[in-house]
Each structure stands twice: as structure tokens, then as C-alpha cells.
N, C-alpha and C positions, 0 to 999 in steps of 0.2 A: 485337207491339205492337198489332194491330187488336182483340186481345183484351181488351185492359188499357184501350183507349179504349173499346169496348163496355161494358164493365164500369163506366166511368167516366161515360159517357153515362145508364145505368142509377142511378145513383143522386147524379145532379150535378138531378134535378128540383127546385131549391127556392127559392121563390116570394121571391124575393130584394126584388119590389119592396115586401113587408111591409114590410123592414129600414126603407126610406128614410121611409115614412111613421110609422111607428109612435114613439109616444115614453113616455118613463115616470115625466113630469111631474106624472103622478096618484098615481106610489107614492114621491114623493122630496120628501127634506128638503133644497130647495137640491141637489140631486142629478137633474138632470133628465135623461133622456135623448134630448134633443134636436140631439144634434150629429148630422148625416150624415157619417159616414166617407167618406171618398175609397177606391176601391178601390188603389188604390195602399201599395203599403206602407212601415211606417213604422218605429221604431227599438225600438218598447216591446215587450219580454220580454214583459210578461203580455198584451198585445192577440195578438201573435203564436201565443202558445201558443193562441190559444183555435183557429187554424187548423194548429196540429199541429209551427207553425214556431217553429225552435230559431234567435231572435234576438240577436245577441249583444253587438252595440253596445253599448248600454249596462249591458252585463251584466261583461264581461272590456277590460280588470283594473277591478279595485275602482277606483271615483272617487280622485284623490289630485290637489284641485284647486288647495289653498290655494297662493299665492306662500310664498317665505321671509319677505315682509315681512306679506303678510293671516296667516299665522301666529305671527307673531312681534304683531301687534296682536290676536288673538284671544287669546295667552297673557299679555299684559296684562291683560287685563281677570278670566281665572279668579282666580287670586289673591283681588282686591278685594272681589269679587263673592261669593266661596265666604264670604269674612271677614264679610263683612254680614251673610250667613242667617245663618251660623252665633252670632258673636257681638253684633249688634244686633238684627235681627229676631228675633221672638217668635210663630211658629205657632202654639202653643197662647192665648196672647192673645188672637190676630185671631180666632182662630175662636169665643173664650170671649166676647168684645166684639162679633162680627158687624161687623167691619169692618176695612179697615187705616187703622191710625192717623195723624195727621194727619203726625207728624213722619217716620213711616216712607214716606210720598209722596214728604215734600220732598226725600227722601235717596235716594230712587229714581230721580226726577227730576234732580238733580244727577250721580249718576253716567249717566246718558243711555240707561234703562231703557224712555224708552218711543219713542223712536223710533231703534229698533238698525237696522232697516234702511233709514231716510230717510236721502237723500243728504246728505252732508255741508254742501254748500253750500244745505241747507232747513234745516239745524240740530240733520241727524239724525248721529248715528254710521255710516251708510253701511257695515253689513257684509253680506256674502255673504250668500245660505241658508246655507249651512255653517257662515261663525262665529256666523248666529241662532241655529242649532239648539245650538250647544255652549254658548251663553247660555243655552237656557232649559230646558237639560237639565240647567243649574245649579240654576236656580228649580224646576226641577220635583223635585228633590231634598231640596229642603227646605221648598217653602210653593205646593202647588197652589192656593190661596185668590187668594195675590198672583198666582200663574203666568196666572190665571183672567182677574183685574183687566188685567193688562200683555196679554195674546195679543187679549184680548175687543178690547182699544185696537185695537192695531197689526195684529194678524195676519187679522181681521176688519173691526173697525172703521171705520179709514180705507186699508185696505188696496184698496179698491177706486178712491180718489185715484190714488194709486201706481198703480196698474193699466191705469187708463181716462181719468181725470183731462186736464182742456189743463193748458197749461203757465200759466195762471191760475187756474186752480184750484188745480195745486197751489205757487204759488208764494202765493197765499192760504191757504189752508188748513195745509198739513203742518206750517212751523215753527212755527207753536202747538202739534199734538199730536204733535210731536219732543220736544219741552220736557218734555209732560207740562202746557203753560199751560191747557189744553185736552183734556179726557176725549172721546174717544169711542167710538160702539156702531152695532153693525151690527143694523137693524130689519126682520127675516125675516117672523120667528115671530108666528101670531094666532090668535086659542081657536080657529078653522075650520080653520087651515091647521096642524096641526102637522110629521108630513110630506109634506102635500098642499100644495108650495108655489104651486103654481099656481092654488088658491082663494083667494089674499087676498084681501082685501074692501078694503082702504084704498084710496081711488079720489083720483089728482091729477088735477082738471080744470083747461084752459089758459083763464086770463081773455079776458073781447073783446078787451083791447088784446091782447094775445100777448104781455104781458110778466112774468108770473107763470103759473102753475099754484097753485091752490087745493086745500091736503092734509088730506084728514080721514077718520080712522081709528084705532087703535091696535092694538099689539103688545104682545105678552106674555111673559114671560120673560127678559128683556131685559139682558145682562148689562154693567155699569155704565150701565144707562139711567137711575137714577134720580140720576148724578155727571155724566151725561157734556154737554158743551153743542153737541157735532158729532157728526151721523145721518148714517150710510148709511141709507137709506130705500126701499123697495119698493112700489110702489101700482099700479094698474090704470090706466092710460090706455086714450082712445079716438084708436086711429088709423084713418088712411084709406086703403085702400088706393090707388095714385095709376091704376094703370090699370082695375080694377072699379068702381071710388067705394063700395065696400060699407066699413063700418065695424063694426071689432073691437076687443074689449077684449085688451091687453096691457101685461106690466108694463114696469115706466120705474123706474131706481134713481134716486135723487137726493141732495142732499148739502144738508141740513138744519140749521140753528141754531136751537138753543134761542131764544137773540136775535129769533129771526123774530116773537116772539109764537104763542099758540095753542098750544104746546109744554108737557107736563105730565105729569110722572110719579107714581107711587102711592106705595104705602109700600114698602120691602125686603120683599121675602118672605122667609119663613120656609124655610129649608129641610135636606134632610139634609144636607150637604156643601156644602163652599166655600164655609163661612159667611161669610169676610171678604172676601169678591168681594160688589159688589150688585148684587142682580138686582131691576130692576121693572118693574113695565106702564108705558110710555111712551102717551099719547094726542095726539093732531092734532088740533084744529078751526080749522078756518077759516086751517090756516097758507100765507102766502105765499112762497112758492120763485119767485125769479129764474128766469126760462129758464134764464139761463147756469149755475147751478146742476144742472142735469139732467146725470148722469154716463152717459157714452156716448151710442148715439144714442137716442132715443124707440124704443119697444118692444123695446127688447132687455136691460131689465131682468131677466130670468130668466139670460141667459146671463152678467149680471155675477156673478149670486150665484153660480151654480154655478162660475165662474170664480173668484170670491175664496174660494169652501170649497177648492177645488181646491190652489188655492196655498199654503193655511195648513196646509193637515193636516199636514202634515211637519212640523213645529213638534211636530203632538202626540205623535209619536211619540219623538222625543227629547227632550222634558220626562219623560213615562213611563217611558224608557230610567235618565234618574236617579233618581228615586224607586223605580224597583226595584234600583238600585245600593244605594240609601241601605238599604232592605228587607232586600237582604243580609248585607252589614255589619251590621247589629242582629241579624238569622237567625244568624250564625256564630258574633257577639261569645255570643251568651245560649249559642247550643249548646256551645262552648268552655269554659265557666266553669259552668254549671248540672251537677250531679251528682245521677242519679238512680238507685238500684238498685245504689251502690257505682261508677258509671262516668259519666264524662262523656258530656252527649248525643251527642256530636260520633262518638263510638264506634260507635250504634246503627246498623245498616241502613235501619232510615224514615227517619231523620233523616239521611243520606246521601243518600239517595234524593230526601228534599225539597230538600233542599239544591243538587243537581247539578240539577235541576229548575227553581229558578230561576235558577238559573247559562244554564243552555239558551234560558231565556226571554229574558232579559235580552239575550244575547249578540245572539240572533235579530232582536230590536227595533233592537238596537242598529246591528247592520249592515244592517234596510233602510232604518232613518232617515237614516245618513250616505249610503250610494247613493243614495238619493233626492234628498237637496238637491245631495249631488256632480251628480246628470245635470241638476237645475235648475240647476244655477252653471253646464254646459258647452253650454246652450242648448237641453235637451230641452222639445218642447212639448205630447207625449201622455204625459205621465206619468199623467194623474187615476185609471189603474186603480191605481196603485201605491202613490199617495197612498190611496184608497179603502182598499187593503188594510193598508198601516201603520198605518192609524186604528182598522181593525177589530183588527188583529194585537196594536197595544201596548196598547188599552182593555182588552181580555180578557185579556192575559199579568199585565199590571200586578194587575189584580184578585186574579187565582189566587197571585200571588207575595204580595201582601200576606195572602190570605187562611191562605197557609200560613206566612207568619210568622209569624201570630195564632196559630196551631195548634201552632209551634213555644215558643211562648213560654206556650203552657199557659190559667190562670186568668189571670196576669199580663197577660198582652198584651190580654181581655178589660177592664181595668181601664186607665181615662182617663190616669191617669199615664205607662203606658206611651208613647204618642203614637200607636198602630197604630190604632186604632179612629178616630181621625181621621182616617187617612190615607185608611182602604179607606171611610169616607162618604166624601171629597172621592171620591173613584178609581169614586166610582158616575157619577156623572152622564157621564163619559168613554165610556162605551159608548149614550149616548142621542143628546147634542147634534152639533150640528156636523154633524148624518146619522147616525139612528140605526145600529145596527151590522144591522140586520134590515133595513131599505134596501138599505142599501151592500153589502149581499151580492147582492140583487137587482138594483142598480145595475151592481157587477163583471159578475154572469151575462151579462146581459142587452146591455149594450155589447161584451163579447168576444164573444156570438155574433152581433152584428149585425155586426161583423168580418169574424167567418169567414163569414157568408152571403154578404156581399161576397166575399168571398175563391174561394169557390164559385162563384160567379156570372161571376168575374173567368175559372176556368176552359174554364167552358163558354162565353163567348167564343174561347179561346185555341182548342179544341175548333172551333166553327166557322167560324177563319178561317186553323186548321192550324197552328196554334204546334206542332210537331210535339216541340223538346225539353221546353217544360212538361207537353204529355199525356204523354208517354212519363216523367216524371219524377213526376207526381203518380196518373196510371192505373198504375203498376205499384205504388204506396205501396197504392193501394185492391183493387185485384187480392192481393197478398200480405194484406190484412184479410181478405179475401172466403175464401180458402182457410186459414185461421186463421194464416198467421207475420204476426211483427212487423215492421214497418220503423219505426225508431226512428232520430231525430236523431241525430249527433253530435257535441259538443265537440271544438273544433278542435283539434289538438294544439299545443300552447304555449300554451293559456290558461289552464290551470290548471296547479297543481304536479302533478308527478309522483304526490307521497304522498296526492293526494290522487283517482287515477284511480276508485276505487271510487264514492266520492258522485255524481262525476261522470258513470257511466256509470248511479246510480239514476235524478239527474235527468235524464237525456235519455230514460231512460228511461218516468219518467214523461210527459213532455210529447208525448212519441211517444204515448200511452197517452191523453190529456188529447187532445189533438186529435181523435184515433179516435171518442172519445167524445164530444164534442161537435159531430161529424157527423151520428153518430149519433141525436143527441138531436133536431137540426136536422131532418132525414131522416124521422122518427118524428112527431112534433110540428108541424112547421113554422110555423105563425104565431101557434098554441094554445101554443108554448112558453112564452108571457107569463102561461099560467095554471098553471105547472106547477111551483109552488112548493117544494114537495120536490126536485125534481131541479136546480129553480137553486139551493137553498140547495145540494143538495151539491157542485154542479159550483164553486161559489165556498169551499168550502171546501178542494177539492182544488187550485185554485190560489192558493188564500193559504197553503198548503203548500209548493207548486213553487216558489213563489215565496221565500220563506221559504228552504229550501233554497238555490235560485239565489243570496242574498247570502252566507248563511257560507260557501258554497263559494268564492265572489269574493274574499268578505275574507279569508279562512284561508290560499287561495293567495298572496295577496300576503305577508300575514306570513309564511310562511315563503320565501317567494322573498326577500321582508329580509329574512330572519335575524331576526326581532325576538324578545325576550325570550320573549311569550305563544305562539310560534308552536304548539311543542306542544302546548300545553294548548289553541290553538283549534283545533287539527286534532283532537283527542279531541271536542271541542263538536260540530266538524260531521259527523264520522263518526257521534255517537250521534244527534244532531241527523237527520240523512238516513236513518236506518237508519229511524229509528221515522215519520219524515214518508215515507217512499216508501210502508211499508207502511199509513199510513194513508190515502195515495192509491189504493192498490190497491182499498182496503176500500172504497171511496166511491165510486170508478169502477165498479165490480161492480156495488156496490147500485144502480145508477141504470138497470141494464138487470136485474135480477134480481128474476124473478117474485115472491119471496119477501118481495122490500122490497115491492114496488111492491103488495102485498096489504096488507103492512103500514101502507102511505101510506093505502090506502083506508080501514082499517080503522079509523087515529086522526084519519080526518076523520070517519068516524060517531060516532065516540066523542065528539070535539068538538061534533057536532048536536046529541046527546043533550043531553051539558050545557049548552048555550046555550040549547035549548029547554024547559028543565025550571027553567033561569035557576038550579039548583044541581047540587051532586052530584045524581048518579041514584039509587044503592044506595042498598036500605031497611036504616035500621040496623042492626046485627046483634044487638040488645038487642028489636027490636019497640016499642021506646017514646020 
């Protein structure tokens, strides 16, 4: 054992008090990395793996939260709801008109669309995450435009009421925009700050008496800002600090009326997708906010944003999870019935291939969407890596699925009639907003290893005051690296089904692998990790993998522990499912200590100099002229 603590002592040197300071407020959209982790640990699967550990809380079994009766009022509402896209609403109108129509609001409103999850007794429908998520994974099946309109309200917009709100505020506020009496929008975004949220420029200053703040500034891009008449708002304060007296600028969210005066927005932008959502520049002069108005305490506006993105993502992975449902269904219906070369498409091997494809994506969205809001309904509070990676996971599936729709349906699906080319313009903007997806990969990275640096740091405490079984438990894990064998997690036995031992010993497999390697990385790098953008991107893509894995394996187990209809055909999803995600973990764990990438990395950053520097391509044409 003196060996294995040796050995441990030897490479536990890492300047752990980086973690605490360091934040990544300068590369995030509302994505800040400003929270200090507790060295203590905590329930989340993907924070854990980033320190090697096989968490499994919230991991086994699959969420299965609803009551018989919050089910039985969730399957109320599909029915009506499905009836509405399908036979009242008009997506190609809203999108052809740039707006949704006056009568389709009132009917939105009425069935209680825009406040699903305000408590009943504010005026809302009062449902879980879980029946949110199976709402708008309705709407996201048939009309990302309105999905855009209704999330931008609730899931964003006054979502930080709910959140942070006194119980005057929200007993002011909410049942107006439950109703829908009252639009509102969450006010981030500003031509300076796109995901640098921590440069705003809109500055609330507090008047002499102290009973307003004076707001003036504007936002841009602003989705229902030019409908909406209730702000979530973000601006710079000056506070004081009470024991220095030195004074710093920091943001302050606040909860803003048009009514205020000073309030004013531009015209609808123009844009590719989700035409019938609007989006404008909203501006402030000279507007007056009540103190009591200021949502949370003064200077902690940064933590509201990041806190209400946090919340809402899961929303977007199961609106996405429908619309690649819907994407399906149209993929099979065309492949079924189209005859090409004397055979239906449905016959071909690519078009099998495409087909099983989005079948895989779909499935995958699908079940971390519902884990997700499952571990938010059972009280989980460090989910944000998970949320993070659902956002990343169903904006880019969605894409690819629609894009090979388009591919499956030929010229046809190129042509408006079809309804595809509208769908995959709305399904762009999914991978920018809300946290770009090039963020929130660096946002994933970057929070799991300031984890595991704690995490390390936590040892070499244990180390010098002789926690004799964690050394002996974590020095022999680094000992057996050090001599090349594996120590790899493993799945408890009764968490998973039987038939499904193989994915299960991929994943543990990987995550034993994924820890190793972001030791490694740690060890290598140390506080320089934050400029090591190659290796955070891939280290974030090997656990939006693991991850990935980890839910069809959760859910596939349970379906066949019920007996349920699909069980086989999901235990085929995650078997192909794991097969192809282990080994593209392999591939990406390699490359991130593999001389050959890491040349490679150099190489298309000279590459990038050049073109920046030449402000075009480089090569002289091959014509001379």
C-alpha cells in the first residue's frame, strides 16, 4: 500500500486553488462558470464521471415519477393539444405571415399554454417538468415557431419569478402571464455581449431617494420583446462592498413593465427560422424599476441567468425529441410508398441505414430528456451539466435527422410544399441560442474538471491526515494506470437487466477511461487547461456520449424489466446505440494524448493564422488569374 500512496502523492500535485478562483463568465452565453463546487460529493452522473466516479443515483432506474393522477392529468391534455396543431393550427401560415395569428393566441391561451407550469392557485396549470416536457414535445412536433413564442414566455421569460420571485412578486406578476394576459421575455442578449454575458452595458442606477433604480440600455435579439409587456432584465449595478467600502460593478436581474414608461422596441427581424415567433431590439431610457421590483438580491444577477438557462433546457430537448418523432413518420411514410429502380425505398440499405439512424437519435434525446426533468421533479440540484449536454445533444441530433429527411425525400423535400425546409430553418437557431453549443461544450469541460480538481485535492487531504481506506482505494486505481491495467467502475448488479450486461460493462467502461483521462489532462495542463480548446472540446464530447449511453441503458432496462411492448426493439437501439458511442469514446480519449492529434491541433491553428491574417483563403489560384 506505501507504494500506491507514493505513487499517488506523485501525481495528486494539482494547483487545485485555480478551480476556486477561476471562472468562465468571459466565454458564456448565460453559462457562467462561476459556481464554487463543494469538495463534497454530489448525485450527478456526468459531474462524477469527470473524477472517474461511477454515480448512480440518479442514473438506475429510469425516473418513473408521475403519480396515477399527475398522469392521468398529463394524458388529458395530449389528445386536445395534438387536435389543435394538427387540425387548427397552420405552420406554414405563421411562418409565411411572420407571425402567429391573433385568433391562434386566444386559443392558446384558453387551453392554458402559457402558464403550464404556474401553480394553480396563480392561474397556471401547475404541472411537473415531466408533464412540461410532454407538452412541448407536442408543440415541438408540429410548430417550433409557436414552441419559440410559448418557451421564450414561460421557460425563460418569467421563469426567473418562479424561481427567485417574493411571494409579491409573484402573486403580482405570474397570473397575468399564466393567462397569456401578458407576454413576456427574458432580456440577456446585447450587440457587446453575445456570449460574453458578463459585458453588458445596460447600467441600473439606484435613485437618491432609494426608491427606484434608473434603467437604460438595450438588448438585442430578443424573443417576444417586441409583444411582450413583462422583462426579465439584466444591467450592471454598482455595489459596495460592506467590509472594504471599495465599489464594483455587477449585474442585478429585475422584473420590468413596459407600463414603466421609457420601454421600446424596434421592428421584427428578419430572419431564417421561427419566423412566427418575434424577435426585436427592446431599448431602456430613463426607465424607472421600483426597488421591490429587483429579482433576488442585488449583484447576483449573473447567477439568476445562468440559473433560469439551467432550468429551462430540458424543455428543449423534449420539444426536439417531437419534431424528430414527426421527421420520422414522414422519413418512412415517403420511404414506404416512393418506388425507385422497380423497389420500394424502404428495401435499400442507405435508406435503412438512414432510417435506423434517426431512429437512434431520437430515442437517445428522448430518454435524457425524460431523466432529466424525472431527477428535477425528485429534487435533483446539480443537474446544469446535464441539462448543458441535452441542449447540445438534441439541437445537433434534430438537425442531422431533419437533414436526412430532406435527403430521403429527394428534390421533393427540397421544395416548400413539402414543410421540411421549414422545419430544419426553425431547427438552426437550436444550436446558437439559449448557449451556444461551442460554449456549452466548454462550459461541460471546464465545470467537470474543476470537480475532479477538487476531487483530487479532496485526496491529498485524506493522504495527509491518513484516511488510510480512500488512499488505499484511489492509490491502487492510479498504481494499476501507472503500470498500464485498467480499473474500471462497476454497475451494481440489479440495476440493469440482465440482457443488457454488455452496454453496461461498455459504459463503465468508459467512464473508468473518461476519469483516467481527465486526470490526465489536469496533471498535464493544470490551470493552462482553460486554453486548451481542442482537448475541452473533445473531452465534452466523450461525455455527451457517456452520457448518452447512460440513459438508453436506464431506460431500456426498465422496459424490459416491464415487459413493455417496445422492450426489444429498445434493447436493439441501445445495444447499437453503445456499441458505436463506446468506440467513439475510445477514439477521442486517444486523440487527446496522442502525439499525432495533438500535431494535428497545431497544425489547423496555423492554418487558421494564415487565413485570418491574409483576411482570405491563402492558395494562389490554380488558373494564375
Amino acid at each position: 500500500m506505501s507504494h500506491c500512496v507514493r505513487l499517488s502523492k506523485q501525481l495528486l500535485r494539482v494547483p487545485t486553488r485555480y478551480w476556486r478562483s477561476a471562472t468562465l463568465s468571459q466565454l458564456s452565453d448565460g453559462q457562467g462558470w462561476s459556481r464554487s463546487y463543494s469538495s463534497q460529493s454530489n448525485n450527478s452522473f456526468v459531474m462524477n464521471s469527470f473524477a472517474g466516479k461511477f454515480e448512480t443515483a440518479e442514473l438506475f432506474p429510469y425516473p418513473d415519477v408521475l403519480t396515477d393522477e399527475q398522469r392521468q392529468n398529463a394524458s388529458m391534455f395530449v389528445d386536445p393539444v395534438t387536435k389543435f396543431f394538427e387540425e387548427t393550427n397552420d405552420p406554414a401560415r405563421n411562418d409565411r405571415e411572420e407571425r402567429v395569428p391573433p385568433e391562434i393566441m386566444d386559443q392558446l391561451k384558453e387551453m392554458g399554454a402559457f402558464g403550464l407550469q404556474v401553480p394553480a392557485e396563480l392561474s397556471g396549470v401547475g404541472l411537473t417538468n415531466t408533464q412540461y416536457a410532454r407538452m412541448v414535445e407536442i408543440v415541438g412536433g408540429h410548430d417550433l415557431g409557436i414552441g419559440i413564442c410559448l418557451g421564450a414566455h414561460q421557460s425563460i421569460g418569467f421563469k426567473g419569478i418562479l424561481l427567485y420571485g417574493t411571494e409579491e412578486q409573484k402573486a403580482k406578476y405570474l397570473p397575468d402571464v399564466a393567462t397569456g394576459k401578458k407576454i413576456a421575455a427574458f432580456c440577456l442578449t446585447e450587440p457587446s455581449s453575445g456570449s460574453d454575458a458578463s459585458s453588458i452595458q445596460s447600467r441600473a442606477v439606484l435613485s437618491e431617494d432609494g426608491k427606484h433604480y434608473i434603467l437604460n440600455g438595450s438588448k438585442i435579439w430578443i424573443s417576444n420583446g417586441g409583444i411582450a409587456e413583462i422583462f426579465t432584465v439584466f444591467a450592471q449595478t454598482s455595489i459596495k462592498d460592506p467590509k472594504t467600502g471599495a465599489v464594483k460593478d455587477k449585474i442585478s436581474a429585475f422584473v420590468v413593465e413596459r407600463a414603466f414608461g421609457g420601454v421600446s422596441s424596434g421592428k421584427p427581424e428578419k430572419k431564417m427560422g421561427i419566423k412566427a415567433s418575434n424577435t426585436a431590439e427592446v431599448y431602456f431610457e430613463d426607465v424607472k424599476i421600483p426597488v421591490e421590483n429587483l429579482l433576488g438580491e442585488e449583484g447576483e444577477g449573473f447567477k439568476v441567468s445562468m440559473n433560469i438557462l439551467n432550468n429551462g433546457r430540458f424543455g428543449m430537448a423534449a420539444a426536439l425529441s417531437g419534431t424528430m418523432k414527426k421527421l420520422i413518420e414522414k422519413a418512412v411514410d415517403h420511404a414506404s410508398t416512393r418506388v425507385q429502380f422497380g423497389s420500394k425505398l424502404e428495401t435499400y440499405g442507405q435508406v435503412q441505414e438512414k432510417i435506423a439512424r434517426m431512429a437512434l437519435l431520437q430515442y437517445v434525446t428522448e430518454s435524457t430528456a425524460y431523466m432529466l426533468s424525472g431527477n428535477m421533479d425528485t429534487g435533483s440540484t446539480e443537474y446544469q451539466l446535464e441539462a448543458a449536454i441535452s441542449k447540445i445533444f438534441s439541437s445537433e441530433a434534430a438537425w442531422e435527422v431533419a437533414d436526412e429527411c430532406i435527403q430521403l425525400y429527394g428534390g421533393m423535400g427540397f421544395m416548400t410544399e413539402a414543410g421540411l425546409e421549414r422545419v430544419l430553418r426553425d431547427l438552426r437557431i437550436f444550436r446558437i441560442f439559449e448557449g451556444s453549443n461551442d460554449i456549452l461544450r466548454l462550459f461541460v469541460s471546464l465545470t467537470g474538471l474543476q470537480y475532479g480538481g477538487k476531487q483530487l485535492k479532496e485526496l491529498e487531504k485524506d493522504m495527509k491526515s491518513l484516511n488510510l481506506g480512500v488512499i488505499f482505494s484511489e492509490g491502487t486505481k492510479r498504481a494499476m494506470r501507472m503500470v498500464g491495467a485498467k480499473s474500471t467502475p462497476s454497475v451494481k448488479k440489479g440495476d440493469i437487466h440482465p440482457d443488457l450486461s454488455g452496454p453496461a460493462s461498455q459504459l463503465s467502461q468508459a467512464v473508468g477511461d473518461f476519469g483516467a483521462t481527465c486526470e490526465a489532462v489536469l496533471l498535464k495542463y493544470r490551470k493552462h487547461v482553460i486554453h486548451e480548446q481542442y482537448v475541452l472540446k473533445r473531452l465534452a464530447d466523450a461525455i455527451i456520449d457517456i452520457y448518452g449511453m447512460a440513459a438508453v441503458i436506464s431506460r431500456a432496462s426498465k422496459s424490459l424489466s416491464d415487459d413493455v411492448s417496445s422492450s426489444s426493439h429498445e434493447k436493439q437501439l441501445t445495444v447499437v446505440w453503445c456499441d458505436q458511442a463506446s468506440e467513439r469514446v475510445e477514439r477521442l480519449l486517444k486523440s487527446i494524448t496522442s502525439t499525432s492529434s495533438l500535431k494535428t491541433d497545431a497544425s489547423m491553428s496555423a492554418i487558421a493564422k494564415e487565413v485570418i491574417s491574409n483576411r482570405a483563403t491563402v492558395p494562389v489560384h490554380p488558373l494564375r488569374v
